[in-house]
C-alpha atoms as an extended CHARMM CRD file, in Angstrom:
* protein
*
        75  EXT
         1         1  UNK       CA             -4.6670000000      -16.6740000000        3.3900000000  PROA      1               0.0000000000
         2         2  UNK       CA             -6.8740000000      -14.2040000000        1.2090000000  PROA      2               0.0000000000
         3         3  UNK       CA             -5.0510000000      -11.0990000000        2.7810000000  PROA      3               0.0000000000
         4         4  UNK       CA             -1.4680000000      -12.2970000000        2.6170000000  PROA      4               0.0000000000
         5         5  UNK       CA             -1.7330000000      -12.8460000000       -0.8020000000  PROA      5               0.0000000000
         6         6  UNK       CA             -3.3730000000       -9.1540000000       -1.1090000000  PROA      6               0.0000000000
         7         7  UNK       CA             -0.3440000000       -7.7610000000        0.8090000000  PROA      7               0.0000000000
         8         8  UNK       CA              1.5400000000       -9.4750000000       -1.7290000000  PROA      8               0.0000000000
         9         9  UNK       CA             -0.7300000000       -8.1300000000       -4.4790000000  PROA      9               0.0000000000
        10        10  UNK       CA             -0.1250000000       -4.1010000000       -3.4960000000  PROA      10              0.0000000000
        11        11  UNK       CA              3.5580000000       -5.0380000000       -2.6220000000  PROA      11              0.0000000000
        12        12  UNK       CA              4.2880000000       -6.1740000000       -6.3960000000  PROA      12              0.0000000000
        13        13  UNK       CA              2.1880000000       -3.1190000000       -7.3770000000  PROA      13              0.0000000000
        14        14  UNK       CA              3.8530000000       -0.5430000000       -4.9620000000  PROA      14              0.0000000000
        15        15  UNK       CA              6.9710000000       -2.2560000000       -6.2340000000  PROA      15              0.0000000000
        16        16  UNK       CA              6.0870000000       -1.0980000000       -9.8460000000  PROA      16              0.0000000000
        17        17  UNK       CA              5.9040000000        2.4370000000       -9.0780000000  PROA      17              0.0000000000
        18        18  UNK       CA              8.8560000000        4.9170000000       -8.9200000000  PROA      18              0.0000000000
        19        19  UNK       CA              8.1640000000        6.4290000000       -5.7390000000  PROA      19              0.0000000000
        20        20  UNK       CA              7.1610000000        3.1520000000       -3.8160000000  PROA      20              0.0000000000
        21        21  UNK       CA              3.8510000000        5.0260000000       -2.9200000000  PROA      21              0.0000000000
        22        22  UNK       CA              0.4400000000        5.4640000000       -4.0300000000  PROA      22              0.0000000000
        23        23  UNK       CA             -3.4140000000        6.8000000000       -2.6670000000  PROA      23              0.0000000000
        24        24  UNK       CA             -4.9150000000        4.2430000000       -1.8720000000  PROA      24              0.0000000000
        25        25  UNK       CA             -7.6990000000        5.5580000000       -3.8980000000  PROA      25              0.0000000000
        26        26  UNK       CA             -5.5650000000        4.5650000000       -6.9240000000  PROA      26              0.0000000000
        27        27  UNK       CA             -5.4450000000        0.7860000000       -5.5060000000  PROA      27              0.0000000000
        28        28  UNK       CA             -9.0020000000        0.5970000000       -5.5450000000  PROA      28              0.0000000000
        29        29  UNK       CA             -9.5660000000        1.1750000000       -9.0450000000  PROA      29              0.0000000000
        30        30  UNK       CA             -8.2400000000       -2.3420000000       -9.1100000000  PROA      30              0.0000000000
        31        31  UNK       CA             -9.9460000000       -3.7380000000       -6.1580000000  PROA      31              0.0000000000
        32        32  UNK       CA            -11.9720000000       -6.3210000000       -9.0080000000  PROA      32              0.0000000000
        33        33  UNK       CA             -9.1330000000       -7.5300000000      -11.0650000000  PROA      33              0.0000000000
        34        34  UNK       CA             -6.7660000000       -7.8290000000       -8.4960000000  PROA      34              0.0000000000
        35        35  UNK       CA             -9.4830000000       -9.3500000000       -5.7740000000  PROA      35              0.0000000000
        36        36  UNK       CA             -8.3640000000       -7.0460000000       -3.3020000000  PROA      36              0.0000000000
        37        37  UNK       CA            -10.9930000000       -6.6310000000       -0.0650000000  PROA      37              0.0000000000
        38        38  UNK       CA            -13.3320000000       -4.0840000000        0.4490000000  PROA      38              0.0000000000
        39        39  UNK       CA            -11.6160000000       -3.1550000000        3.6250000000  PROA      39              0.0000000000
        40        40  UNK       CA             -8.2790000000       -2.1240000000        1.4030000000  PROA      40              0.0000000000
        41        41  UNK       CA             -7.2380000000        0.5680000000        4.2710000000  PROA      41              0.0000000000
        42        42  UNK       CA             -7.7970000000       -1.4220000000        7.2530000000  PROA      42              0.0000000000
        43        43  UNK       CA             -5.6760000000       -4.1890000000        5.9590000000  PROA      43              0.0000000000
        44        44  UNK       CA             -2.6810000000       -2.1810000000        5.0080000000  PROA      44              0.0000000000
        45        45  UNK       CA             -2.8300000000       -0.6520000000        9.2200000000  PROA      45              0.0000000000
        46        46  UNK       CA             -3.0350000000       -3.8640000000       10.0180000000  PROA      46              0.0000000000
        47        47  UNK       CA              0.3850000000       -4.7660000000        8.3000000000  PROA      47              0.0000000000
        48        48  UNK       CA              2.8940000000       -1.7990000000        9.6590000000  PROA      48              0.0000000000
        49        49  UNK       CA              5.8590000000       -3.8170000000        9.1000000000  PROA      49              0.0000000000
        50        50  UNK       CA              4.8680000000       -3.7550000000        5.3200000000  PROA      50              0.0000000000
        51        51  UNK       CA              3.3550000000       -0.4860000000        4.2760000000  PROA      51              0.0000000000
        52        52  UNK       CA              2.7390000000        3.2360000000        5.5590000000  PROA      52              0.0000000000
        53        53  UNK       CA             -0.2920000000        4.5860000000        5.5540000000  PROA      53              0.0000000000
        54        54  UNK       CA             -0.0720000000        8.4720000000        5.7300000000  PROA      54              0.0000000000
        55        55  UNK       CA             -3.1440000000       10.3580000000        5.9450000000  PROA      55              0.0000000000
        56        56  UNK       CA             -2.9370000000       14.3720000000        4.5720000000  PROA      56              0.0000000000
        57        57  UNK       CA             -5.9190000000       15.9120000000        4.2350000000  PROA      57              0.0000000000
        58        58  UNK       CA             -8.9230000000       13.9810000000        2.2820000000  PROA      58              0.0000000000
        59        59  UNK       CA             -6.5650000000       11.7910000000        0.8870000000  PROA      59              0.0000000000
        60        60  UNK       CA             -4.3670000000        8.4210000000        2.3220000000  PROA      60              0.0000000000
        61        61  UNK       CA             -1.6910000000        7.4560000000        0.8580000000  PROA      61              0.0000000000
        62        62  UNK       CA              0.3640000000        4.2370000000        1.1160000000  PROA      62              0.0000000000
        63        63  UNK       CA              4.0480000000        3.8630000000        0.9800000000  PROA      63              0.0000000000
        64        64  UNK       CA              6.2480000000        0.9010000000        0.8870000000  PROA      64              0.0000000000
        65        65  UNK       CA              8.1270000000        0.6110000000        4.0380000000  PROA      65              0.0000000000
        66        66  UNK       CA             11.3590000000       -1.5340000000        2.7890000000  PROA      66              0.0000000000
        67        67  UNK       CA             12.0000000000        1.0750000000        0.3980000000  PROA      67              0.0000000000
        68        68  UNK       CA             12.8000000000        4.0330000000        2.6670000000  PROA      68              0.0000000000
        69        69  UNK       CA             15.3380000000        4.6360000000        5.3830000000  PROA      69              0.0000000000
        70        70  UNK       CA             15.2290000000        5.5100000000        8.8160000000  PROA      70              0.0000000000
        71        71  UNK       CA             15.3850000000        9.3380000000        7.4520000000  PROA      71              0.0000000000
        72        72  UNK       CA             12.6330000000        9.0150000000        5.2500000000  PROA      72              0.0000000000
        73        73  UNK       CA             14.3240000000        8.6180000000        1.8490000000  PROA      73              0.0000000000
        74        74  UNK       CA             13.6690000000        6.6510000000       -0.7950000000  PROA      74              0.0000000000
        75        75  UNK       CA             16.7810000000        3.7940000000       -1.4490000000  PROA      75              0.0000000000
């Protein structure tokens, strides 16, 4: 129960951002406030029907997945 509400958690938050994307660096700055688990990376993989988790370079970024197209646009 503690993870779907999570997913729910960086969903609203993704939601809130222009390009439906983040690092996922940036969501742990909230890990406290938002009680989000220490694990943050591993439970976005674990939810590829939800969120994108591209990796480029040193950094890993997380998109929201029902707000791009098949071609990899933003709707």
């Amino acid at each position: 129960m503690e993870e779907k509400r999570a997913c729910g958690v960086v969903r609203e938050v993704l939601g809130m951002t222009v390009e439906r994307r983040t690092l996922i660096n940036h969501l742990t700055h909230f890990r406290k406030e938002f009680r989000l688990p220490n694990r943050l990376r591993g439970m976005l993989v674990r939810h590829p029907d939800m969120f994108y988790v591209s990796i480029k370079g040193q950094r890993d970024s997380v998109f929201l997945v029902e707000d791009y197209d098949d071609n990899g646009f933003c709707l």
